[in-house]
Backbone as JSON Lines, residues from 0, in Angstrom:
{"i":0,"aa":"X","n":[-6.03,5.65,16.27],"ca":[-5.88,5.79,14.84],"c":[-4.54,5.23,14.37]}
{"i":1,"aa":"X","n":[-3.63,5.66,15.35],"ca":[-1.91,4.91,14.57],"c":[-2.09,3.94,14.52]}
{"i":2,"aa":"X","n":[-2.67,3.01,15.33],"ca":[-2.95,1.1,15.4],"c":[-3.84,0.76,14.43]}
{"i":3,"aa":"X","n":[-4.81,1.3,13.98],"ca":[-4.95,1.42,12.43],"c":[-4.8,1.23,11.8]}
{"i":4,"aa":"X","n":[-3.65,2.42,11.08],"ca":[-2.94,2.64,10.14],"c":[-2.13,1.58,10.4]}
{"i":5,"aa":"X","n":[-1.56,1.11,11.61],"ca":[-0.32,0.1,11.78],"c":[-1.39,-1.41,11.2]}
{"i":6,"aa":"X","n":[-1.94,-1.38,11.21],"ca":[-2.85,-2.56,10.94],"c":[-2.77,-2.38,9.29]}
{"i":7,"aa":"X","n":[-3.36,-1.63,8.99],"ca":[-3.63,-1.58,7.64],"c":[-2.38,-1.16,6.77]}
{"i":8,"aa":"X","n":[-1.25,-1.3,7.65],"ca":[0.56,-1.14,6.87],"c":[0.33,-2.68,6.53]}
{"i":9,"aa":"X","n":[0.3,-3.44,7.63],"ca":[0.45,-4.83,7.64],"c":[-0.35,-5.43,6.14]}
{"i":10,"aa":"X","n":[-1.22,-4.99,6.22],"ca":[-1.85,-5.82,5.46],"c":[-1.58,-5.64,4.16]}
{"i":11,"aa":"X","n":[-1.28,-4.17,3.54],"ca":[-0.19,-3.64,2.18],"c":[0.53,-4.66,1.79]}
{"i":12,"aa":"X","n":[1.82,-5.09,3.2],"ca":[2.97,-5.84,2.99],"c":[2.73,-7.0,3.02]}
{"i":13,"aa":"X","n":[1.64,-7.44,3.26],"ca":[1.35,-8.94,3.29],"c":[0.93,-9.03,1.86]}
{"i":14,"aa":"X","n":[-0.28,-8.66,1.22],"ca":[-0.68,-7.98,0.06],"c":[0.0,-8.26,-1.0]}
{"i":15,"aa":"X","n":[0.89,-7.13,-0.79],"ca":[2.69,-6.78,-2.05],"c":[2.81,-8.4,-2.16]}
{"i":16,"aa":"X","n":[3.84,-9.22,-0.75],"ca":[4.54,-9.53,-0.85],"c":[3.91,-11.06,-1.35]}
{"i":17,"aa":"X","n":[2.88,-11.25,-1.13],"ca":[1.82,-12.36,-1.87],"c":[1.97,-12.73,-3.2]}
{"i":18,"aa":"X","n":[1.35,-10.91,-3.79],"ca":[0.59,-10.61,-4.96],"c":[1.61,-9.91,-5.92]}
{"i":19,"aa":"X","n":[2.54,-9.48,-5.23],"ca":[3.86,-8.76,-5.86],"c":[2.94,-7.27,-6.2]}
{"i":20,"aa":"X","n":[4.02,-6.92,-7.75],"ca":[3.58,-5.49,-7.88],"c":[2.08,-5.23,-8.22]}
{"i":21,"aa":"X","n":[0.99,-3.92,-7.51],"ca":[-0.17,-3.83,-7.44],"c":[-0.34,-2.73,-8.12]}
{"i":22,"aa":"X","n":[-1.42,-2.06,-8.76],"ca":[-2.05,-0.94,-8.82],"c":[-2.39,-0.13,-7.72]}
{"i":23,"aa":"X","n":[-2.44,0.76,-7.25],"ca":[-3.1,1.34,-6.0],"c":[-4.51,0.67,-5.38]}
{"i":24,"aa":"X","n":[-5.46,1.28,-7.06],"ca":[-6.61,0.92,-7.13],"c":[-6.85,-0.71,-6.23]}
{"i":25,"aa":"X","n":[-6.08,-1.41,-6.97],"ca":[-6.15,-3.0,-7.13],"c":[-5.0,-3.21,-5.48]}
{"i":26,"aa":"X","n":[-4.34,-2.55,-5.15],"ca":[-4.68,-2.86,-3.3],"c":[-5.17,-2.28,-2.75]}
{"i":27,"aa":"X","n":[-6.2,-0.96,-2.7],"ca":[-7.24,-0.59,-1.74],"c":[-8.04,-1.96,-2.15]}
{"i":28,"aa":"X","n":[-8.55,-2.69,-3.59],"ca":[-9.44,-2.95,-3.54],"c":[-9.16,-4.48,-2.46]}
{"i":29,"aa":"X","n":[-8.1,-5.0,-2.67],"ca":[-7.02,-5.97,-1.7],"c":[-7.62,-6.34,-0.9]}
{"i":30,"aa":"X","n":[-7.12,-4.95,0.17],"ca":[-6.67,-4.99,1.24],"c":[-8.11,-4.63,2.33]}
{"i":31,"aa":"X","n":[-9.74,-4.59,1.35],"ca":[-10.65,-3.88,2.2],"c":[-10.52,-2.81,3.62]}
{"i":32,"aa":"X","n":[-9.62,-1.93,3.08],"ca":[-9.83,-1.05,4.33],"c":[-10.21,0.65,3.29]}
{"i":33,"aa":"X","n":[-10.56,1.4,4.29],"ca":[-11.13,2.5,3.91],"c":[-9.94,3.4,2.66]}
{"i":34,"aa":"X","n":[-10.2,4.42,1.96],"ca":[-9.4,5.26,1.2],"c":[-8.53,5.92,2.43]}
{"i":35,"aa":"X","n":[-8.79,6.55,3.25],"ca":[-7.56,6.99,4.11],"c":[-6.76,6.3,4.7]}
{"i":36,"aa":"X","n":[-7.35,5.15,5.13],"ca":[-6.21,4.16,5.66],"c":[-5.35,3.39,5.14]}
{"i":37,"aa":"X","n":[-5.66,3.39,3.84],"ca":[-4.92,2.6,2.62],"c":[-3.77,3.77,2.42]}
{"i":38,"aa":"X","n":[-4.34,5.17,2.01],"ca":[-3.33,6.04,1.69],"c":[-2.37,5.81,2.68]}
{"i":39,"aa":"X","n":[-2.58,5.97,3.62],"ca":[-1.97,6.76,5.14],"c":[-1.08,5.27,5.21]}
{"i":40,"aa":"X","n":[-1.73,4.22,5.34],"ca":[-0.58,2.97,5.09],"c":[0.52,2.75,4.32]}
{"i":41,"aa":"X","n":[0.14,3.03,3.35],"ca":[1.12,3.24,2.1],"c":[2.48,4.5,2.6]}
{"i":42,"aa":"X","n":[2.15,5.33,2.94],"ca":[2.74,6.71,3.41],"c":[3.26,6.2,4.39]}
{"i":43,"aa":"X","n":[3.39,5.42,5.07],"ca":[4.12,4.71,6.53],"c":[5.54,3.88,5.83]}
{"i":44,"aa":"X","n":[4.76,2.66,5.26],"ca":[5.59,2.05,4.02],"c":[6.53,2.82,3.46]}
{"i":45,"aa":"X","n":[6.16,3.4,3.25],"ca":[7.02,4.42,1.93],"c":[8.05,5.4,2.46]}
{"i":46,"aa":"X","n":[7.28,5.66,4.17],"ca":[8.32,6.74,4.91],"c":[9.35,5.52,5.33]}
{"i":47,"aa":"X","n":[9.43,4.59,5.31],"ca":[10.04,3.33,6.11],"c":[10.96,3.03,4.74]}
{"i":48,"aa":"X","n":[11.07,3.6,4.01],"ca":[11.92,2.92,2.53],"c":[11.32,1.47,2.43]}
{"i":49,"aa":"X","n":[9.95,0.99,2.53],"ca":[9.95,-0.46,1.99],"c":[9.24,-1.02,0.89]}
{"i":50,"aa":"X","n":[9.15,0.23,-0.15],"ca":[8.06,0.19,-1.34],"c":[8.57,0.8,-2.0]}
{"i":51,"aa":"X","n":[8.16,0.37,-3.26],"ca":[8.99,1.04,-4.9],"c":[7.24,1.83,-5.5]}
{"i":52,"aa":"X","n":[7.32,3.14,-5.55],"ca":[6.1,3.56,-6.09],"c":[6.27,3.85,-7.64]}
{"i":53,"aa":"X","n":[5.49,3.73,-8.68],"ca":[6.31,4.45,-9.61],"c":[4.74,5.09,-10.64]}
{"i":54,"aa":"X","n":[4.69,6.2,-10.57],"ca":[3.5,6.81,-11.55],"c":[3.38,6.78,-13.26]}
{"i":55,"aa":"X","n":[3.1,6.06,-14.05],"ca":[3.2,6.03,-15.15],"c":[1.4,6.48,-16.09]}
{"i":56,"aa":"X","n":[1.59,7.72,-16.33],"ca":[0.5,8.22,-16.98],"c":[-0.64,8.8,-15.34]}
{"i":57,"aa":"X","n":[-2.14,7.48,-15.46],"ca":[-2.66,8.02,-14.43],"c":[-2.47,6.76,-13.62]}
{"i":58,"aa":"X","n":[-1.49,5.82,-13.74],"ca":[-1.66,4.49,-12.89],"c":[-0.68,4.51,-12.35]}
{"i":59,"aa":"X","n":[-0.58,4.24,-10.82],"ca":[0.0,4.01,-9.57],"c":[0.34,2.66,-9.37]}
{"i":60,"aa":"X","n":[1.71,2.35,-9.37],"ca":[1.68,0.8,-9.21],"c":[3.03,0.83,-8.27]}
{"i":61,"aa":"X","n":[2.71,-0.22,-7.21],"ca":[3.75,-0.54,-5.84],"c":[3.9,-1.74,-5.72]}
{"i":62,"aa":"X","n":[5.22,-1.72,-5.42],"ca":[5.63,-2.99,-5.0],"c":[6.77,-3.28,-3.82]}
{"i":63,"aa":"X","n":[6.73,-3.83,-3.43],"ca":[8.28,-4.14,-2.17],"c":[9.65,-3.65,-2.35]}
{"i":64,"aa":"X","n":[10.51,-3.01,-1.75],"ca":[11.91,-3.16,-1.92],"c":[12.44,-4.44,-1.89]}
């Protein structure tokens, strides 16, 4: 499962750093991997300081440090 998630980090940061800042929505829809592995990727990212999250209303939007 961590090789996974390590897979599906990768593909976030490839993603971001392409496409720049995303919606959540609009990189699960990206990145085709499942709702937990997208979360759980993101949560790796994010424990790693390498993503700016920022919640405005009900929209989730990320992007790279």
């Amino acid at each position: 499962m961590i090789s996974e998630i390590g897979e599906a980090a990768g593909k976030v940061y490839i993603a971001l750093e392409v496409k720049g800042e995303m919606t959540l929505a609009g990189l699960k829809t990206t990145i085709k991997a499942d709702a937990f592995l997208t979360d759980a990727a993101i949560g790796w990212l994010a424990r790693e300081d390498k993503l700016n999250i920022v919640k405005s209303g009900k929209t989730i939007r990320i992007s790279l440090r």
